[in-house]
C-alpha positions in Angstrom: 9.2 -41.6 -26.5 5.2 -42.2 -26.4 5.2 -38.5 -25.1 7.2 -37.2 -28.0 5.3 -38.9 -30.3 1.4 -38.2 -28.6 2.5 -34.2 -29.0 2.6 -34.5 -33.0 -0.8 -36.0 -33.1 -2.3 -33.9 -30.8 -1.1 -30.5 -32.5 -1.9 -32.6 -36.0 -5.3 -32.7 -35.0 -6.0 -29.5 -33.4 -5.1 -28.1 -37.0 -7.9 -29.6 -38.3 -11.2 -30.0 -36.1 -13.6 -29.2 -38.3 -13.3 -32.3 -40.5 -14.5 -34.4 -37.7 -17.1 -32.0 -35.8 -18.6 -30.1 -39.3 -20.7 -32.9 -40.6 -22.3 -33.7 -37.0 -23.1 -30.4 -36.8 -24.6 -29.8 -40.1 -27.2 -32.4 -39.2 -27.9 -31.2 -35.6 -28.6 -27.8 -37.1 -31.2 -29.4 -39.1 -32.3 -31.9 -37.4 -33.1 -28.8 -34.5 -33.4 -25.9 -36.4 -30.4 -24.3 -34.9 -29.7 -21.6 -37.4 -26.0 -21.0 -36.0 -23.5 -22.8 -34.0 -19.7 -22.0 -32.4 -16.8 -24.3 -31.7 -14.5 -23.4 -29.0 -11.6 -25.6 -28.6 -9.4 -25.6 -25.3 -6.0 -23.6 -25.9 -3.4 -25.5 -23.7 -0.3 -22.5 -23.9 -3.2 -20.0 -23.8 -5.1 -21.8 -21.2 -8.6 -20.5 -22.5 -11.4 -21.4 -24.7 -10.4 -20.0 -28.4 -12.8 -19.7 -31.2 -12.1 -22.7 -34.1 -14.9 -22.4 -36.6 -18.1 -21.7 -37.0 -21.5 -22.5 -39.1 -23.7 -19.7 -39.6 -21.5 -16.8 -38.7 -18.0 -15.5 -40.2 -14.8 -17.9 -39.4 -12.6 -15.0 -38.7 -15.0 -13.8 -36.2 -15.2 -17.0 -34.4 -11.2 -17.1 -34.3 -11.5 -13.5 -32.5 -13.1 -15.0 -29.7 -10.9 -15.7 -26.3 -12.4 -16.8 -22.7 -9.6 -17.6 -20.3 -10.6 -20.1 -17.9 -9.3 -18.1 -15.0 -13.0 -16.4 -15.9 -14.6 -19.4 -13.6 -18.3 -16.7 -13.2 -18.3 -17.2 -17.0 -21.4 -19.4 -17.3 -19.5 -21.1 -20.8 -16.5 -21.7 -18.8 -18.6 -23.9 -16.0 -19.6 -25.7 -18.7 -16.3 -26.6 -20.0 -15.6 -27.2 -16.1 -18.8 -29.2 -15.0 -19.4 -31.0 -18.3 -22.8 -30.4 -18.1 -24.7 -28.4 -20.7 -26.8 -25.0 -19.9 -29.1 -22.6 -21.7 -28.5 -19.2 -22.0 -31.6 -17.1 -22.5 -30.6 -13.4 -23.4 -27.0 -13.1 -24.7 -27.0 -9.4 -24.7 -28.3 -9.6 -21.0 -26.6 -11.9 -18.8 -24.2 -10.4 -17.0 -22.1 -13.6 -16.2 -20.6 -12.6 -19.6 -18.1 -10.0 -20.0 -19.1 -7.0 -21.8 -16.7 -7.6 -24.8 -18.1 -11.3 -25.0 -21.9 -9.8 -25.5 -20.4 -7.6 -28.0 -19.0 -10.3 -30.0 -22.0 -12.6 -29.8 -24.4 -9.7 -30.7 -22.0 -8.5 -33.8 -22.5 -12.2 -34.9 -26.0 -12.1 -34.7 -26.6 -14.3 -31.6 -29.7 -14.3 -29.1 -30.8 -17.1 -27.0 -27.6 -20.1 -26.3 -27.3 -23.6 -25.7 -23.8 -24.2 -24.4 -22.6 -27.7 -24.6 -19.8 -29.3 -23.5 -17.2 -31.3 -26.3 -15.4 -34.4 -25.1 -13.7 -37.5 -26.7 -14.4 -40.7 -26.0 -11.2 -41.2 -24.0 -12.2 -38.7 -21.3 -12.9 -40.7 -17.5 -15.9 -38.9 -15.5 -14.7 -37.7 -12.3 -16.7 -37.2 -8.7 -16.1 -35.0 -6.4 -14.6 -36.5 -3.2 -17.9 -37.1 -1.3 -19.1 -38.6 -4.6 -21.8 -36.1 -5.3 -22.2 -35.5 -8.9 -18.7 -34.7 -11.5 -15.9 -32.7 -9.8 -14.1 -29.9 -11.5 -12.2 -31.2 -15.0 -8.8 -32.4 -13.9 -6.7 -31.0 -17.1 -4.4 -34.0 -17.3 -7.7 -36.1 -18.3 -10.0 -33.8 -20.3 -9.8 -36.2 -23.3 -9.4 -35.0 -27.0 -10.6 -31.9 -28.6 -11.8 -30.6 -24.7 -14.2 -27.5 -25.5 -18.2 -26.3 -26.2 -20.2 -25.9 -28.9 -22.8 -22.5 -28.5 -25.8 -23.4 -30.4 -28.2 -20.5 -31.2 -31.9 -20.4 -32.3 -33.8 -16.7 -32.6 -36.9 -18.2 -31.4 -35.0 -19.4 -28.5 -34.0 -22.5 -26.6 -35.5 -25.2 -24.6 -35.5 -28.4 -21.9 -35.8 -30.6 -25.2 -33.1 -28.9 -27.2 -31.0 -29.8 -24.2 -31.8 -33.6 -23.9 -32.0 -33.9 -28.0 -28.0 -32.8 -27.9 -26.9 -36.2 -25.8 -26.9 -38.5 -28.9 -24.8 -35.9 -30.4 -22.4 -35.4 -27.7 -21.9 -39.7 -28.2 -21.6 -39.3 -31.6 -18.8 -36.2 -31.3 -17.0 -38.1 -28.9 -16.9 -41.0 -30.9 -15.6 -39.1 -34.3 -13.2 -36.9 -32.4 -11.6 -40.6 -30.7 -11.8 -42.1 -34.1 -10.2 -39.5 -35.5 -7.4 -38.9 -32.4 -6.7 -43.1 -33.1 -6.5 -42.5 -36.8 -3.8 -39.6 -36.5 -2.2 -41.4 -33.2 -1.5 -44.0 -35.9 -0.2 -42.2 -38.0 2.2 -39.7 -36.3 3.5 -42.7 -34.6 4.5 -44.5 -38.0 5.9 -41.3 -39.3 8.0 -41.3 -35.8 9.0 -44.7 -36.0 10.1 -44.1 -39.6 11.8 -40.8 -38.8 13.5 -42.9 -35.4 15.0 -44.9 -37.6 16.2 -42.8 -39.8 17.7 -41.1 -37.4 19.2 -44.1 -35.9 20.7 -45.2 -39.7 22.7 -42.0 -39.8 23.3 -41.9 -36.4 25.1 -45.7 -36.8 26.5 -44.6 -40.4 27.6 -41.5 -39.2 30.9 -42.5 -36.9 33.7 -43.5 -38.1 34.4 -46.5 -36.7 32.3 -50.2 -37.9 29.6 -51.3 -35.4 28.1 -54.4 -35.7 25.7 -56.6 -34.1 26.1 -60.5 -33.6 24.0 -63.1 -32.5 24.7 -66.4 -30.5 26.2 -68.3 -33.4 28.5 -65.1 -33.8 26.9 -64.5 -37.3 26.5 -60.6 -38.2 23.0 -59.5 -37.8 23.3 -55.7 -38.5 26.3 -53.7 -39.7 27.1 -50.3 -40.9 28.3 -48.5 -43.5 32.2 -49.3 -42.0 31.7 -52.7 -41.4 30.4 -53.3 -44.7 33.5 -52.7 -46.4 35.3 -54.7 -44.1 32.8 -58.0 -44.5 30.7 -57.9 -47.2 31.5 -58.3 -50.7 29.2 -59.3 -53.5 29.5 -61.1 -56.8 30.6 -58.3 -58.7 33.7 -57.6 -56.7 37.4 -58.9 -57.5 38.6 -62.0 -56.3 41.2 -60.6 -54.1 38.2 -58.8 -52.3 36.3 -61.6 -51.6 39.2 -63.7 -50.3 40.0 -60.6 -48.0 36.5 -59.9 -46.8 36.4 -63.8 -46.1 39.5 -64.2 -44.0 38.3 -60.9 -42.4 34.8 -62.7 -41.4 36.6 -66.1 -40.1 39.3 -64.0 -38.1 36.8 -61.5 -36.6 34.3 -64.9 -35.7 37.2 -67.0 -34.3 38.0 -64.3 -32.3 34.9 -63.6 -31.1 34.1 -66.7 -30.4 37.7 -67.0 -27.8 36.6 -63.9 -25.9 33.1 -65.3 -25.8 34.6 -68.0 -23.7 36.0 -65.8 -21.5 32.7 -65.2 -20.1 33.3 -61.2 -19.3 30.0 -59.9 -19.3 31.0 -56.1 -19.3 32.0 -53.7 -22.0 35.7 -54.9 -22.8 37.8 -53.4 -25.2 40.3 -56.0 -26.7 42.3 -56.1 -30.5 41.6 -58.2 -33.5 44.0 -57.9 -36.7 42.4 -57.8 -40.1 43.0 -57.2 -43.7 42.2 -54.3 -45.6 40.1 -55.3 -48.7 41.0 -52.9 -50.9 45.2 -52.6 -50.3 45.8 -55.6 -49.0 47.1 -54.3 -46.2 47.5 -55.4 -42.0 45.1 -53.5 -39.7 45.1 -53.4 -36.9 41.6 -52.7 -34.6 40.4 -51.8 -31.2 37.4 -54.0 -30.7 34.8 -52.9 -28.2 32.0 -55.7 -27.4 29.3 -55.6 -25.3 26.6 -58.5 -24.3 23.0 -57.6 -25.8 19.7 -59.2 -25.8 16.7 -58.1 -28.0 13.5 -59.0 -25.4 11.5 -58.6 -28.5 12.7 -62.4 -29.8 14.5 -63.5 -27.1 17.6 -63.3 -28.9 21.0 -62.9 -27.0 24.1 -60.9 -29.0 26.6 -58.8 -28.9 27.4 -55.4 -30.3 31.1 -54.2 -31.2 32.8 -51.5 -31.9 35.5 -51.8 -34.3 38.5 -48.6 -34.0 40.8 -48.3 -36.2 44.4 -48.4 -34.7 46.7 -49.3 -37.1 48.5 -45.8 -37.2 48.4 -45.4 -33.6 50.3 -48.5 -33.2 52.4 -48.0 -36.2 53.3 -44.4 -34.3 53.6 -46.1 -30.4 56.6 -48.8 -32.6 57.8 -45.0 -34.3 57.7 -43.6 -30.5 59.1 -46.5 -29.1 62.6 -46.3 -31.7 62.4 -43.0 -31.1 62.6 -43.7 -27.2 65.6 -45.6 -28.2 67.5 -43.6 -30.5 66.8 -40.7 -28.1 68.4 -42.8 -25.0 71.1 -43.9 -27.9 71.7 -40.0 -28.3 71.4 -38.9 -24.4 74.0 -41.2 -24.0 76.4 -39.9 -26.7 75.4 -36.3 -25.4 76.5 -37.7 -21.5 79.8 -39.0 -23.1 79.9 -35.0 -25.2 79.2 -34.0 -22.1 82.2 -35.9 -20.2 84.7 -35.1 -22.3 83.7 -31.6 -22.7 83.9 -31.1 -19.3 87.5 -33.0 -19.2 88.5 -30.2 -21.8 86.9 -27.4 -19.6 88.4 -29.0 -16.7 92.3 -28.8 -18.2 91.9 -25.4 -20.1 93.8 -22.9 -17.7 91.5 -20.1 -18.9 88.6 -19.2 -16.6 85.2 -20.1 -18.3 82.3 -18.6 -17.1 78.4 -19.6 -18.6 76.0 -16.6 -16.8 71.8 -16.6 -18.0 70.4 -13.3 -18.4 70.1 -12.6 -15.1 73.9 -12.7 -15.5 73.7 -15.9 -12.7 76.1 -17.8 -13.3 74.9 -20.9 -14.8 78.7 -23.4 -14.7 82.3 -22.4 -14.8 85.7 -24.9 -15.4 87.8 -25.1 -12.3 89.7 -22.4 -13.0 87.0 -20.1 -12.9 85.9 -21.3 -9.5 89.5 -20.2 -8.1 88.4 -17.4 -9.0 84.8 -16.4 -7.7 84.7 -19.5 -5.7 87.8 -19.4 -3.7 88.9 -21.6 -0.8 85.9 -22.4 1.4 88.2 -23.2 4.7 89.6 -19.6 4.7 87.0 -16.5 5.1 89.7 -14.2 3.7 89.2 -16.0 0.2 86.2 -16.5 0.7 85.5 -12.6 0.5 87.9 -12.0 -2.9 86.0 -14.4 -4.2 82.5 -12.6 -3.4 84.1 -9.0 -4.8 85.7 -11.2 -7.8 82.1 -11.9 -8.5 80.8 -8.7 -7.9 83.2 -6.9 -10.2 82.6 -9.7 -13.1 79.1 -9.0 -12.5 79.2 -5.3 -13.0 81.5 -5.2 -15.9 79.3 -7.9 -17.7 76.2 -5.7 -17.3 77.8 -3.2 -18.7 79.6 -5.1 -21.4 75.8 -6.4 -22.6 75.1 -2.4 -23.3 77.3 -3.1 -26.4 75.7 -4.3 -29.6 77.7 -6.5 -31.2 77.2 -10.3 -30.2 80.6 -10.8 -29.4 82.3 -8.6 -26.9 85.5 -8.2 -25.1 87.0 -5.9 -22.6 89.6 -5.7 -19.7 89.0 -6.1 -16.0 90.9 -6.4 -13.0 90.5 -9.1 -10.7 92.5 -10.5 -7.5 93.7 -14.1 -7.2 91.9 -15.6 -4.0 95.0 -17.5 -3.0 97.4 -15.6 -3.6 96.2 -12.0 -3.1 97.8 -11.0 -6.5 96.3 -8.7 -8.9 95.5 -10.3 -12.4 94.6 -8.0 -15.4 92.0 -10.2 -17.2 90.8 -10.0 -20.7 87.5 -11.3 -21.2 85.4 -12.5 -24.4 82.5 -12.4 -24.5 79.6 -14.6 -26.5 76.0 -14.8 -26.8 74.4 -17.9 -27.1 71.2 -18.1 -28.6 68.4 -20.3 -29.2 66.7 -21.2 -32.5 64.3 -18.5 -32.4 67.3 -15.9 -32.2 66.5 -15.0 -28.3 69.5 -14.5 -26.3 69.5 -17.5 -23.3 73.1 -17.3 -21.9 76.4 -15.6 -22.1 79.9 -17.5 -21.9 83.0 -15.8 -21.4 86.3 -16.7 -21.7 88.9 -14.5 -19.9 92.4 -14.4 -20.3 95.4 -12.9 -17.9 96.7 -10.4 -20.1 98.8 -9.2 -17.3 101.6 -12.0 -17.6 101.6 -11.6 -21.3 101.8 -7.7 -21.0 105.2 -8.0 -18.6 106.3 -10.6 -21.1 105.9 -8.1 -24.0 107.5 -5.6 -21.7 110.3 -7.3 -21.0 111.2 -8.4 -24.7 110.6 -4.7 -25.5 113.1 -4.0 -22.8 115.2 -6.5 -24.1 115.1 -4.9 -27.4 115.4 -1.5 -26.5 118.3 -2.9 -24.6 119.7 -4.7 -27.9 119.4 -1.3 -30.0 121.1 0.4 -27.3 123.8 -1.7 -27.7 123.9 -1.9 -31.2 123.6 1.8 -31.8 126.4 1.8 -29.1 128.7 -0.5 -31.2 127.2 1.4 -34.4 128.3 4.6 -33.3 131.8 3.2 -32.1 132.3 1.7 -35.2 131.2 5.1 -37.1 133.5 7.1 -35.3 136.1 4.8 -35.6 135.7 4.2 -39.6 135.6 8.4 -39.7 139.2 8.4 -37.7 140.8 5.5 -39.9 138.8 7.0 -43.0 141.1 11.0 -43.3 144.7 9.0 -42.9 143.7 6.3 -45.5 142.3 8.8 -47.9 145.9 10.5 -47.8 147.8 7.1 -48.0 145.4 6.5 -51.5 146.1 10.1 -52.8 149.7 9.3 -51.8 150.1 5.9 -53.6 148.0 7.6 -56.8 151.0 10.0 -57.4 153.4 7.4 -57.0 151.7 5.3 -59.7 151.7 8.5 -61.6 155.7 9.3 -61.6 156.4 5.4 -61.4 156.8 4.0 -65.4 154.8 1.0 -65.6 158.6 -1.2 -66.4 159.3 -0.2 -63.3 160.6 -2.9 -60.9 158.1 -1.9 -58.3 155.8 -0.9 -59.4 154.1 -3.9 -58.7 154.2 -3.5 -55.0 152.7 0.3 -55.8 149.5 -1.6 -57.1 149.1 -3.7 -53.8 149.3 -1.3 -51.8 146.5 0.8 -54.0 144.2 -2.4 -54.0 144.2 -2.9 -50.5 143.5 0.5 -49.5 140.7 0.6 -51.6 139.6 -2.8 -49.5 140.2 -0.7 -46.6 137.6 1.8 -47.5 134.9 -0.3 -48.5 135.4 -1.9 -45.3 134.8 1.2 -43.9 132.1 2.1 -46.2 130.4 -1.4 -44.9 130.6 -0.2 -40.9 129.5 3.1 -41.3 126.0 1.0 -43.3 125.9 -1.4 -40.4 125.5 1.8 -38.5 122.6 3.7 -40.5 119.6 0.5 -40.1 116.4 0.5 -41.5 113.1 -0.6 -40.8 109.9 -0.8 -42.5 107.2 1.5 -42.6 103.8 1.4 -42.5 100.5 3.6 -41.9 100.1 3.5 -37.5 97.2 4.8 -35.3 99.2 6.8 -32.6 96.8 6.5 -30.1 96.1 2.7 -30.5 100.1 2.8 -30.7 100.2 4.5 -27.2 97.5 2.7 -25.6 99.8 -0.6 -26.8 102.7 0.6 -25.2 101.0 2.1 -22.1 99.6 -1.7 -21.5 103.0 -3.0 -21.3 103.8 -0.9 -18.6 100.9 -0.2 -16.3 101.0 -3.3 -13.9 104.4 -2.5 -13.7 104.3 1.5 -13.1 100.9 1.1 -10.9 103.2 -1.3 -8.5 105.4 1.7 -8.2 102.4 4.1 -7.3 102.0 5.3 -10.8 99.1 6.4 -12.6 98.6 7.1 -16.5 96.0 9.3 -17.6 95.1 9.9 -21.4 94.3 12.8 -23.5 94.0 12.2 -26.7 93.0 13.6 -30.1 90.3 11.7 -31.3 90.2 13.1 -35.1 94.5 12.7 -35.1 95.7 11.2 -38.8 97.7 8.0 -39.0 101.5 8.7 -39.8 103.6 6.5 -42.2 106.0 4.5 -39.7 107.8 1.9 -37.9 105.4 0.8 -35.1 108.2 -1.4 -33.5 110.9 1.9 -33.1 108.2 4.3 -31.9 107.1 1.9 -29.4 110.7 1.3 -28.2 110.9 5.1 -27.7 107.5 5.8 -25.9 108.4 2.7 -23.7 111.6 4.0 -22.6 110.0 7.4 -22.1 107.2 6.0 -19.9 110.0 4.3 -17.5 112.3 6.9 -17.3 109.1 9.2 -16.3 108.3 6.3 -13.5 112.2 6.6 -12.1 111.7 9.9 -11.8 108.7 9.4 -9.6 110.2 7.7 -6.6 107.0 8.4 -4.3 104.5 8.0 -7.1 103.1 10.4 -9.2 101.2 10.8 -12.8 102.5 10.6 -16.3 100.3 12.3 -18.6 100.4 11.0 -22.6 98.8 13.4 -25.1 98.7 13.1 -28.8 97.2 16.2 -31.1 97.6 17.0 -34.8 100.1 19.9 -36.1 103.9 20.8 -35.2 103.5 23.0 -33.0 106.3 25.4 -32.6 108.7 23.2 -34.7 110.0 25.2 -37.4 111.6 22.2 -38.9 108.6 20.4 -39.8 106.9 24.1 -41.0 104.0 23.3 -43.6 104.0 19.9 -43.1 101.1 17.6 -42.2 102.4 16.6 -38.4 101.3 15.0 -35.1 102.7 15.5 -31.6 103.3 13.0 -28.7 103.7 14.4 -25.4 105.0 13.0 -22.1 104.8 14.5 -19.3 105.3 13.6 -15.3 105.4 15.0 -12.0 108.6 13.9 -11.2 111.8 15.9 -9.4 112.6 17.2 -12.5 116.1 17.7 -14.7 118.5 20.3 -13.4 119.7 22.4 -16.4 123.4 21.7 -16.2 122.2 17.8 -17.0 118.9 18.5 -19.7 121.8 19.8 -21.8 123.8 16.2 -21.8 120.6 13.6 -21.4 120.8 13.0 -25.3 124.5 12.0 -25.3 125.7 8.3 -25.8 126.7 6.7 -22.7 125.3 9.6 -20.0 123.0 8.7 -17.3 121.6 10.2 -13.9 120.8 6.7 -12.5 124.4 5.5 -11.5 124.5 1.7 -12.1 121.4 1.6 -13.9 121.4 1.4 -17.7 123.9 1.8 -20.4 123.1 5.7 -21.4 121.8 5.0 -24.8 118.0 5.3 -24.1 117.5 9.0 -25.3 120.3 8.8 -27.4 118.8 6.4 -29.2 115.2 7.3 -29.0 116.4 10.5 -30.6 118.4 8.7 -33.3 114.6 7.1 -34.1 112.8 10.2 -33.9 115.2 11.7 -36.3 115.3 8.8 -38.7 111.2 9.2 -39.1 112.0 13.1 -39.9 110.7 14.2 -36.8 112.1 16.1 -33.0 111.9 15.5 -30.3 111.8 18.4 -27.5 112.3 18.3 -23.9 111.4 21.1 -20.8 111.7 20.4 -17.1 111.5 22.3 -14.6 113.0 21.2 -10.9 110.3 19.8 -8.5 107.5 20.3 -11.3 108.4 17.1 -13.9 109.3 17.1 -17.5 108.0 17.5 -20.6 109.0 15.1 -23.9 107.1 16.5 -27.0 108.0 14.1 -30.6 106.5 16.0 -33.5 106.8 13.1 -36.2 105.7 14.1 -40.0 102.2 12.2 -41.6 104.0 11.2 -44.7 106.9 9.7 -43.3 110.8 10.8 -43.4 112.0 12.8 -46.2 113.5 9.7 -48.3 110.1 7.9 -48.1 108.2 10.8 -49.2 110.6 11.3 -52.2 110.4 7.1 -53.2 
């Protein structure tokens, strides 16, 4: 700190030499009849002599003047060196002086020189080490104001201009001290003064209260923050003064209880005090340490007072939190438990996968799946292509855009060995910032369901059969009775006629009339239990086909049978009875698989227009076509296969498939075409109208 504060003086000084060298030399000139002198201070950054001021001669020459000390031949610089003052003679001559130097000097008008050195008061003499005479300045004790003073006379300079100058080198050095004291003084004040101010804002500046006690734990010193906590004055409220008193007896007593804990070390302990202004608990971190001020002999201690009140208010917030988090993990574990005890009793696989499409959990009966039995390597290995498959179909399933997804794949059970036609749905799950973090998927076997549907189909293709069967019976039958009972009415009619209404009998005439006509509504009644309808309604063919072809395919590719598609992707929806066409396309799809003992391929396509049918000629149609390569239909049978009752599969079936698949085709105002050829299949082609039958279209 002393050399922080010597360094202002110093420089403070330097700026202004010649208030303590001018008046000196104003009376050595006259005292000597020196006509002009030059003051050369020492230049510590430059490390030269540099002109300060001058008498006689121009300031602003003087400050043009620069002799570095590494110029030791320099006969000014020896002086500065040796201390010891020396004349020289003929400025313009010597050649110890640097031919700038002479320049300068003669510019300025001087001749003949008396260099002198300048020294304070405060500058030790030094002797060489064999103690012969001053050794060379050692720079760290030069003194004040270290430099020369160049004197100049015209008439020259002599002996006794040398030995008049000692009184005035005493007298310098004695100024220049007086002077160094003088500003010492005062730079050090100022320091002090700007040290504490420093140290006031420094202490003010933080946000927590420091204070400083002495032995009888009284405060000695407090900032800004401590104030507030305790000091109050007159003019505050009552309610003030009582808090900033409690807040001085609790912070005292205890102060005083960790005092006698004699811990000599900075410990950090907690006092609880009252806000002044609110009224309110707080709570603070107190830091003390032991202090001693030498200066008195005075022992203390300084604390540190933090505010913690909110970071205790937020550890009791953490510390419900902690519980009401452990509260909520456990209701999640017990979510979690009977979540997985629903998972575990659904039958449908569930599969969770991450992006990488790993699969993150499955429900047990997922793991049957791509798990398999671990004792049997043959399990093992469906289960690896299970996974492979569901893998592959995923990836490709992501492709799509919409977040929820489904599709078909087929899979083998591991235990079993049987093929399982799965439907799987798919959803994304995603986090809160919309990013996609997992997949689950659900998957259903759609392959039970399908032979279910198949076999109710079958059931109720079967049904029709039979009912068109007893339909038809009855229709034929009600036409045979139908001719004789018309005649037996026209019969009785005449009879009534030529019979007089007093007639005996007549009577018995009317009975027999009434019940005929019973008879024929009877009649009438059978022949509607024969014509059925059903409701129609706008149908997608293909989606219609599709349907029906999923009924059938485990079915038909058990049998070696393949489907294969083409269809017409622009073909309109037709007005219709989705239920009746399926029967028909059903029983068209198994009769083409009977055909194909060995295996083979049915081919379903659909394409807009009639075609060739001149029945449905200018009319808005679509065509179905079925076609296999089966043995084929000899001619002498093609010509009988849409008959009641006939049938090329002996023991199978009752005969009434085409029949009435034909009786459905006809009642939606459409054909239905067939071509075979032997050993190269057959053909079925249904040409059904947009609009609908003919009775439709007219409603």
């Amino acid at each position: 700190m002393a050399d922080v504060l010597e360094r202002p003086a110093r420089a403070a000084a330097r700026r202004d030499p010649r208030e303590a060298l001018e008046p000196l030399l104003d009376d050595l000139l006259r005292a000597l009849a020196f006509e002009k002198a030059i003051v050369l201070l020492y230049d510590d950054e430059r490390s030269a002599l540099v002109g300060s001021f001058g008498i006689g001669v121009p300031d602003a020459a003087v400050r043009e003047l620069t002799l570095p000390l590494a110029q030791s031949d320099n006969p000014i610089v020896a002086v500065l060196r040796g201390g010891v003052p020396e004349r020289i003679r003929d400025v313009s001559r010597d050649e110890r002086l640097s031919q700038p130097l002479r320049d300068a000097l003669a510019s300025m008008g001087i001749g003949p020189l008396l260099v002198t050195p300048l020294r304070s008061a405060s500058e030790r003499t030094t002797t060489d080490r064999d103690g012969k005479g001053p050794a060379a300045l050692g720079w760290d004790a030069r003194g004040e104001w270290a430099g020369v003073v160049l004197l100049s006379r015209a008439s020259g300079v002599t002996q006794v201009d040398v030995d008049a100058l000692v009184p005035f080198s005493r007298q310098a050095g004695e100024a220049l001290s007086l002077q160094r004291d003088v500003e010492l003084l005062r730079q050090t004040s100022e320091a002090h003064a700007v040290e504490k101010e420093w140290l006031w804002w420094m202490v003010n500046g933080v946000g927590d209260a420091v204070l400083v006690t002495d032995s009888n734990n009284d405060i000695v010193l407090q900032n800004r923050r401590a104030e507030l906590l305790f000091r109050a004055g007159d003019e505050d409220s009552a309610g003030k003064r009582r808090a900033v008193w409690m807040n001085n007896f609790l912070f005292t007593a205890a102060l005083s209880t960790w005092n006698l804990e004699r811990v000599q070390a900075t410990t950090s302990r907690e006092v609880t005090l009252v806000d002044p202004f609110e009224g309110e608990e707080l709570i603070y971190e107190v830091i003390t340490t032991p202090a001693t001020n030498y200066r008195v002999g005075v022992r203390g201690t300084v604390s540190v007072l933090k505010n913690v009140t909110d970071i205790r208010h937020i550890g009791e917030e953490l510390a419900r939190g902690r519980e009401r988090l452990a509260t909520a993990e456990e209701e999640v574990r017990i979510e979690r438990d009977r979540l997985d005890l629903i998972l575990r009793n659904v039958p449908n696989p569930i599969i969770v996968v991450d992006n990488d499409n790993q699969i993150i959990s499955m429900n047990p009966a997922a793991q049957r799946l791509f798990k398999g039995d671990t004792a049997s390597s043959r399990s093992g290995h469906t289960a690896l292509a299970n996974d492979a498959r569901f893998t592959s179909f995923l990836a490709q399933l992501r492709l799509e855009p919409a977040t929820s997804k489904r599709g078909e794949i087929a899979l083998v059970d591991p235990a079993s060995e049987d093929r399982l036609e799965m439907e799987v749905s798919a959803t994304e799950v995603r986090d809160a910032r919309g990013a996609v973090i997992a997949i689950v998927s659900v998957m259903q076997d759609i392959g039970r369901l399908r032979e279910l549907e198949r076999r109710r189909l079958e059931q109720v293709l079967f049904d029709s059969e039979k009912l068109a069967a007893t339909g038809r019976l009855a229709a034929s039958i009600a036409h045979e009775i139908n001719n004789p009972l018309e005649a037996v009415q026209n019969a009785l009619y005449l009879l009534q006629q030529s019979v007089t209404a007093a007639a005996a009998d007549r009577q018995y005439l009317e009975i027999a009339s009434r019940e005929t006509q019973r008879m024929s509504r009877i009649l009438r009644q059978m022949l509607g239990f024969y014509r059925q309808t059903e409701a129609m309604s706008s149908i997608d063919v293909n989606a219609l086909v599709e349907e029906a072809e999923g009924l059938v395919v485990k079915r038909l590719r058990e049998r070696g049978v393949q489907i294969a598609n083409q269809f017409d992707p622009v073909i309109p929806r037709i007005r219709a009875s989705g239920d009746q066409l399926k029967q028909v396309l059903l029983n068209l799809l198994l009769n083409a698989a009977d055909s194909m003992a060995k295996g083979g391929t049915i081919t379903v396509a659909t394409q807009s227009g009639a075609g060739a049918e001149t029945e449905l000629f200018g009319r808005d149609a679509v065509q179905i076509q079925v076609r296999d390569t089966g043995q084929g239909i000899p001619d002498d049978v093609l010509a009988q296969i849409f008959e009641p009752f006939f049938s090329t599969k002996p023991g199978k079936g009752t005969g009434l498939g085409l029949w009435v698949s034909q009786g459905i085709v006809q009642s939606h105002g459409g054909t239905m075409r067939v071509r075979s050829r032997v050993g190269r299949g057959t053909t079925f082609t249904i040409t059904l109208p947009v609009e609908g039958p003919g009775d439709a279209r007219a409603a």
